[in-house]
KEKOLDREN-44875 format. One record per residue (C-alpha): residue number from 1; residue in three letters; x, y, z. Coordinates in pm, 1 decimal, always signed. Example, Ala and Ser with C-alpha at 12.3 -4.5 7.8 and 13.67 -1.06 7.14 Angstrom:
   num   residu         xx         yy         zz
     1      ALA    +1230.0     -450.0     +780.0
     2      SER    +1367.0     -106.0     +714.0
//
This chain:
   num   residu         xx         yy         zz
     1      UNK    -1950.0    +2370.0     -756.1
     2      UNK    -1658.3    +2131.7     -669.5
     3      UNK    -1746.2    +1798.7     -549.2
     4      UNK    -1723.4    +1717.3     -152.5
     5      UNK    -1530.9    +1438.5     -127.4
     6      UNK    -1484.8    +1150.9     +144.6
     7      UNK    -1197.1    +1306.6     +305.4
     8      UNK    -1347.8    +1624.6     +365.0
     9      UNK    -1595.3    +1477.8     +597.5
    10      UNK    -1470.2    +1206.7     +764.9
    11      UNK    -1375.1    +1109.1    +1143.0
    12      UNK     -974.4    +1097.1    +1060.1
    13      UNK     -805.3     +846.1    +1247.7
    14      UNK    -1046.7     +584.2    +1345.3
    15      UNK     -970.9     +394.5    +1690.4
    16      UNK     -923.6       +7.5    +1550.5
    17      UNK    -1039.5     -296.7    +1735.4
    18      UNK     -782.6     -536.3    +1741.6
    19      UNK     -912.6     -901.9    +1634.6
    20      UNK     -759.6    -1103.7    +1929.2
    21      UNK     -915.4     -770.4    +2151.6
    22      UNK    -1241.5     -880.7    +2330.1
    23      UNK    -1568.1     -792.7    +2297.8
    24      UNK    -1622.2     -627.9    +2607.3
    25      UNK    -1268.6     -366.8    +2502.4
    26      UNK    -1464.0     -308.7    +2156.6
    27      UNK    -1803.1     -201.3    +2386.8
    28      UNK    -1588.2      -28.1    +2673.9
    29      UNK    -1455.4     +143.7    +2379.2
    30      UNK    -1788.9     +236.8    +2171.5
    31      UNK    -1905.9     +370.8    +2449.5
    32      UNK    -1598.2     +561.3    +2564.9
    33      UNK    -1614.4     +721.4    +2242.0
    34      UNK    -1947.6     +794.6    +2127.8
    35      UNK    -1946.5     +595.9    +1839.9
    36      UNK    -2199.7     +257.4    +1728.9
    37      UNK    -1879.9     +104.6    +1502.3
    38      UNK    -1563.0       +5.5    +1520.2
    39      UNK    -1275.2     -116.0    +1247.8
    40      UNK    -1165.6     -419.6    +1317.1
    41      UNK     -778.6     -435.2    +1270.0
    42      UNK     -507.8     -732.3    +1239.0
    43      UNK     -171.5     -730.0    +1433.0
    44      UNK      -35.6     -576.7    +1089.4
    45      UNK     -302.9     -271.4    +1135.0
    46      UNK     -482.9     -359.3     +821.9
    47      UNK     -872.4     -356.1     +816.8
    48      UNK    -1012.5     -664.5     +863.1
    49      UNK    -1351.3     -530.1     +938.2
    50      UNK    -1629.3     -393.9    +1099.0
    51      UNK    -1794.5     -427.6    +1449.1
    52      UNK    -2078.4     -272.2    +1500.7
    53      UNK    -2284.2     -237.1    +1868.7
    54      UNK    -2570.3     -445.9    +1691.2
    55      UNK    -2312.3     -742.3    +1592.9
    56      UNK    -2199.0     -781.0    +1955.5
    57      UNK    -2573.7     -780.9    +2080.0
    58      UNK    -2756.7     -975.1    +1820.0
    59      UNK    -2474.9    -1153.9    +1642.5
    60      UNK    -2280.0    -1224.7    +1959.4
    61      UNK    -2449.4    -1232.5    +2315.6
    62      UNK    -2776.3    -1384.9    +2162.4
    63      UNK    -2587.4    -1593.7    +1963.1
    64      UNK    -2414.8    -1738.3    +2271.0
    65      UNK    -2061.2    -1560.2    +2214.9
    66      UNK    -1928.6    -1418.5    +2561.1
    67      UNK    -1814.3    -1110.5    +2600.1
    68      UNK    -1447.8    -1252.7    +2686.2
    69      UNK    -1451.7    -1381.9    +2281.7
    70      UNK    -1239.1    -1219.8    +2032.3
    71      UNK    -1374.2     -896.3    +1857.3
    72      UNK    -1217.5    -1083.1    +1545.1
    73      UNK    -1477.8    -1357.8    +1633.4
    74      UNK    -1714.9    -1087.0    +1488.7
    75      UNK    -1574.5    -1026.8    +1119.3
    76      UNK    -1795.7    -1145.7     +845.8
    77      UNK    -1554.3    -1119.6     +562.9
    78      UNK    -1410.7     -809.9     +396.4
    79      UNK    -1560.0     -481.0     +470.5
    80      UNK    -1742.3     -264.0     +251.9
    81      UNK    -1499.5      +82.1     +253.0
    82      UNK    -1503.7     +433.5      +99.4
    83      UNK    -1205.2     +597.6      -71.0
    84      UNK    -1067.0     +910.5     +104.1
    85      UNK    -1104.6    +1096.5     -265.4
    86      UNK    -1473.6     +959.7     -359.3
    87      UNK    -1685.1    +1179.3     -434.9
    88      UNK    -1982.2    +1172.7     -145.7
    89      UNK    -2290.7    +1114.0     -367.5
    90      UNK    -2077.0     +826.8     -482.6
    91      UNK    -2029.5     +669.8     -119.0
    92      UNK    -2396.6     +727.4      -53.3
    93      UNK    -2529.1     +511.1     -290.4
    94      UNK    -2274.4     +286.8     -177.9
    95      UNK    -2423.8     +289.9     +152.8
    96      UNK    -2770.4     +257.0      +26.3
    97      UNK    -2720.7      -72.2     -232.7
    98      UNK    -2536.7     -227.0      +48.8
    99      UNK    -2738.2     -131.2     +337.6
   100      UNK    -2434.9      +18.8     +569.4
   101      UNK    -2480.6     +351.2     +789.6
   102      UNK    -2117.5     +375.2     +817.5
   103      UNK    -1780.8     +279.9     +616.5
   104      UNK    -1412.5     +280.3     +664.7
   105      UNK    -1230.3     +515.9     +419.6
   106      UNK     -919.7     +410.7     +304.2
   107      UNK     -658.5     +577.4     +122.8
   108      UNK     -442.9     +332.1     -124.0
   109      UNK     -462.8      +48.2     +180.2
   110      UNK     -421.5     +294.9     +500.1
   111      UNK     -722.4     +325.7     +729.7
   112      UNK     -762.9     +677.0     +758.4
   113      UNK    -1110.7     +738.8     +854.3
   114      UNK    -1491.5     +637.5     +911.9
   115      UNK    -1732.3     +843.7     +723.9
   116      UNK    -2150.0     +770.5     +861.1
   117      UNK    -2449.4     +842.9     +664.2
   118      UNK    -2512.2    +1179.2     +836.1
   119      UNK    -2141.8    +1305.1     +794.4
   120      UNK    -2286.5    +1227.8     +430.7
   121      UNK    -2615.5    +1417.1     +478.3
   122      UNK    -2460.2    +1721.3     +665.1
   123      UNK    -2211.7    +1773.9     +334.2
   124      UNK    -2512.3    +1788.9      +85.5
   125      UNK    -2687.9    +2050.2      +17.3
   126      UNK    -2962.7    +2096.4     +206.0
   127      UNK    -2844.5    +2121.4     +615.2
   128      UNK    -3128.7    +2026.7     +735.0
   129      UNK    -3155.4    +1681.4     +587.1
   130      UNK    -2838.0    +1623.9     +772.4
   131      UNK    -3020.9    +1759.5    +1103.9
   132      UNK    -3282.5    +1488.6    +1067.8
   133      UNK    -3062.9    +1177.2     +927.8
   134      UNK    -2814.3    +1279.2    +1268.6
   135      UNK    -3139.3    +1290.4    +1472.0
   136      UNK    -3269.8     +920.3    +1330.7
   137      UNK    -2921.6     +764.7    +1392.2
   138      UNK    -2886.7     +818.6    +1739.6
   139      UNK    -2840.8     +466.1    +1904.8
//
């Protein structure tokens, strides 16, 4: 059996967050599209990050950030990312040591993607694993 990679089941084409964008355009957008994270992306549309729903409520309203303040305001460093060509069991325990639900995937230094836990669990074997892992990671 050939390995699944990354690539294969990944959300191509991630919107980006711009860092100077506020933090009410990185919720507007969350919500517009479904999703609980964001990349965060400089003016030169390189990841910079990641901003997730729970940084902008716990990190940054009860932390006394407005939601005028730069998504950028956010970033805690360098973000954890997948390659579009790892293998998935690879990017899983990835996610597990570093205690992510979701990752950029890059390919070489494009952003081409966000793969989630249950994008993980839906590729493995057994289907319904991915069922429940989709069901327990609804925000």
């Amino acid at each position: 059996m050939a390995l699944i990679t990354v690539r294969e089941v990944m959300t191509a084409d991630p919107r980006c967050i711009g860092t100077d964008d506020s933090l009410q355009k990185a919720a507007e957008l969350m919500a517009g599209d479904g999703v609980g994270a964001l990349p965060i992306c400089g003016q030169d549309g390189r990841l910079k990050g990641v901003l997730t729903d729970r940084d902008i409520v716990v990190r940054g309203l009860a932390g006394g950030k407005e939601l005028t303040d730069p998504a950028g305001s956010l970033n805690q460093g360098e973000a954890v990312t997948a390659g579009a060509d790892d293998p998935v069991d690879v990017v899983l325990n990835t996610m597990m040591e570093k205690r992510v639900k979701r990752l950029p995937v890059i390919d070489g230094t494009d952003l081409v993607g966000m793969v989630t836990v249950a994008d993980i669990a839906r590729a493995l074997p057994n289907p319904q694993v991915g069922d429940l892992v989709e069901l327990l990671s609804v925000d």
